[in-house]
Phi, psi and omega in degrees: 000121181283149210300155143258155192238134202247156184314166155279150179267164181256105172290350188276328167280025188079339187084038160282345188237106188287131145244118168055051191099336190251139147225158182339288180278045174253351202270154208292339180241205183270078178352136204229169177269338153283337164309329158271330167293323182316306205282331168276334168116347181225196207258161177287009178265348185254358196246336158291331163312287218314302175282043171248099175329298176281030188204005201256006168280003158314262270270131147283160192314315211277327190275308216302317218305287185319330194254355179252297197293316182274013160260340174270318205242034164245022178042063166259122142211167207322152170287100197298319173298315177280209237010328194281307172283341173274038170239013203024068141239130189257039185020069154203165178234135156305117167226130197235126176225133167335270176228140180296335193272343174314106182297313146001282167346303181285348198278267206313332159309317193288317141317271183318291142015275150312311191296304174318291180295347149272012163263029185033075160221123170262148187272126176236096192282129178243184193207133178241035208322048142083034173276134171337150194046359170239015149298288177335342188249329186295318220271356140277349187281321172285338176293320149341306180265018148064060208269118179320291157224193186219140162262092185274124163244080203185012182253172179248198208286331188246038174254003195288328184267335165290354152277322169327325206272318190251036166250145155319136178289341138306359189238157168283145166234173173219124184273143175212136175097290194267131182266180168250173163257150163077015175202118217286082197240143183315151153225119164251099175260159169257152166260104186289299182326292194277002132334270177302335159299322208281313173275004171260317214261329162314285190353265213303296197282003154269008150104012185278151170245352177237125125300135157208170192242143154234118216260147143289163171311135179283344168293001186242162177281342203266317173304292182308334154281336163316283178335290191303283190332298168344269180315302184314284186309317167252037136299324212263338185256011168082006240216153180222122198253134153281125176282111175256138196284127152099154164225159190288135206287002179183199225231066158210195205266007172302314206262316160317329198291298188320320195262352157284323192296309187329314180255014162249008155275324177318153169262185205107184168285153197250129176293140181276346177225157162208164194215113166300144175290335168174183205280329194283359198247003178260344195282319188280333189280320172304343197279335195274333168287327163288338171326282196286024197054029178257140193235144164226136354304344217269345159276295159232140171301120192194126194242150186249206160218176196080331181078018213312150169327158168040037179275339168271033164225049156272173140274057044266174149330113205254108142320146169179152147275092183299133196249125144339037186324261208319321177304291251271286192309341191277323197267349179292340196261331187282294152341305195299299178312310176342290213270341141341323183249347174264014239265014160273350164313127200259163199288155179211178185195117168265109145194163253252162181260149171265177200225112207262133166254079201260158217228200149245016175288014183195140194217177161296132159308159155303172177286333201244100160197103176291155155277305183210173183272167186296157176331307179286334197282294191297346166282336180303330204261337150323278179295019168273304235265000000 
């Protein structure tokens, strides 16, 4: 004998309020938009008007009413994916970042993010922690999922035709935080070039004269304009930048640490400032100075970049260059949706002015401060000795 089914109840009500016979919590599922049309009485393309915001002035008032009050209280509401698909969308975007774990990250996500979801669109976040080949199995693994458009941050400079290879040529991308070379793809970036001026020209007008950077990888843009930027301003300033053999195999305070020890083993005079490629790797070079007895500021000077969470409750506070995360993520999603709606839209490039944050990580030099005496000198005082 098959089970009987007793009306459905009005679930926000304890199931004290029958419709029309019916109450929510008898139907054997999850309310569906023919379960409001039956109960109200009309076809179900008018109960998808009525709750569609850009379709519900179809509707008359008196139905829109009736078709809104039996969707609250059988807790029916629209399906954002099927809406999606019949415009053959699944209203979601692909976002792909180095690491998540990365505070950097999380700003720029919280952009994007944001932004996304208030256009219903969900974000489905991936990760390369910058290993060779795997951008290429995400940015297919999303194409796969049939993703609206996709937001990369996570490429290098010369990866732009294997991301071309591996989207669908339909769908929009947008680059973000890092650009390619050679490919007209939408870009929203900061400007890392007038970064690194920013940070040379602090150097030079608290008076330091010997200088040196601990670079990221060059394979990425944002490192490598840092570097150019860098360098230019403080030639041009008068300033002699110290060469540390090797760039950091990434952006965290492990390859700061490795490439500050690099550089207080040379001989020679020891640079009285050094401007980190970003804060954690600036976070790694300080630690390596307190190692050796070295104090920062009153020995050495030291600016990071990004402005990272909690850069002012270091020790000391860290000078840096704020980087416009969390913006860079609102216009990149924004840029993305653009061209969603768009896909004739032509390429474009954003990008953010940086910003000098000074700390207490940087001071006027000592008047002295060798690492070791230069070469000649110690043999001169040997052969005093």
């Amino acid at each position: 004998m098959a089970p009987s089914r007793r009306p459905p109840t009005d679930a926000r009500r304890g199931g004290a309020q029958p419709i029309d016979g019916w109450t929510a919590d008898a139907l054997p599922r999850r309310p569906h938009l023919t379960d409001v049309a039956r109960l109200v009485g009309v076809h179900p393309s008018t109960v998808s008007r009525a709750l569609d915001p850009a379709k519900w002035n179809l509707v008359h008032a008196d139905t829109r009413e009736r078709v809104r009050a039996v969707a609250d209280r059988l807790g029916y509401t629209p399906h954002a994916l099927a809406r999606g698909l019949r415009r053959g969308r699944t209203m979601s975007v692909g976002v792909i970042v180095a690491d998540v774990a990365n505070p950097f990250a999380s700003d720029l996500l919280a952009g994007i993010t944001g932004t996304l979801e208030e256009s219903s669109y969900t974000p489905l976040i991936a990760q390369t922690h910058d290993e060779p080949g795997r951008l290429a199995i995400v940015l297919r693994n999303l194409r796969d999922q049939r993703v609206d458009a996709i937001i990369v941050a996570a490429a290098r400079r010369t990866e732009g035709a294997l991301i071309r290879a591996s989207v669908d040529p339909r769908t929009p991308l947008v680059l973000a935080v890092r650009a390619v070379e050679d490919e007209p793809i939408a870009t929203v970036t900061h400007d890392d070039f007038a970064g690194g001026q920013l940070a040379a020209a602090h150097l030079a007008a608290l008076g330091h004269r010997l200088v040196a950077q601990l670079q990221g990888p060059d394979t990425i843009s944002s490192f490598f304009q840092r570097a150019l930027g860098f360098t230019s301003a403080a030639t041009a300033a008068g300033l002699r930048v110290r060469e540390v053999r090797g760039k950091g195999d990434g952006p965290n305070p492990d390859e700061g640490s490795r490439l500050m020890e690099r550089l207080l083993s040379r001989k020679g005079h020891r640079p009285s400032a050094v401007f980190a490629h970003n804060d954690w790797m600036a976070i790694g070079a300080i630690d390596v100075l307190r190692a050796h007895g070295l104090a920062c500021p009153s020995d050495v000077s030291v600016i990071g970049y990004n402005d990272a969470p909690l850069s002012d409750h270091l020790s000391p506070p860290l000078s840096s260059i704020r980087y416009a995360a969390r913006e860079i993520g609102r216009a990149a999603a924004e840029v993305a949706l653009t061209r969603i709606e768009d896909p004739t839209a032509g390429s474009v490039s954003v990008s953010f002015a940086p910003e000098l944050v000074i700390r207490e990580s940087t001071a006027p030099p000592p008047k002295a401060a060798p690492l070791q005496a230069p070469l000649r000198a110690r043999r001169r005082a040997g052969a005093k000795g």
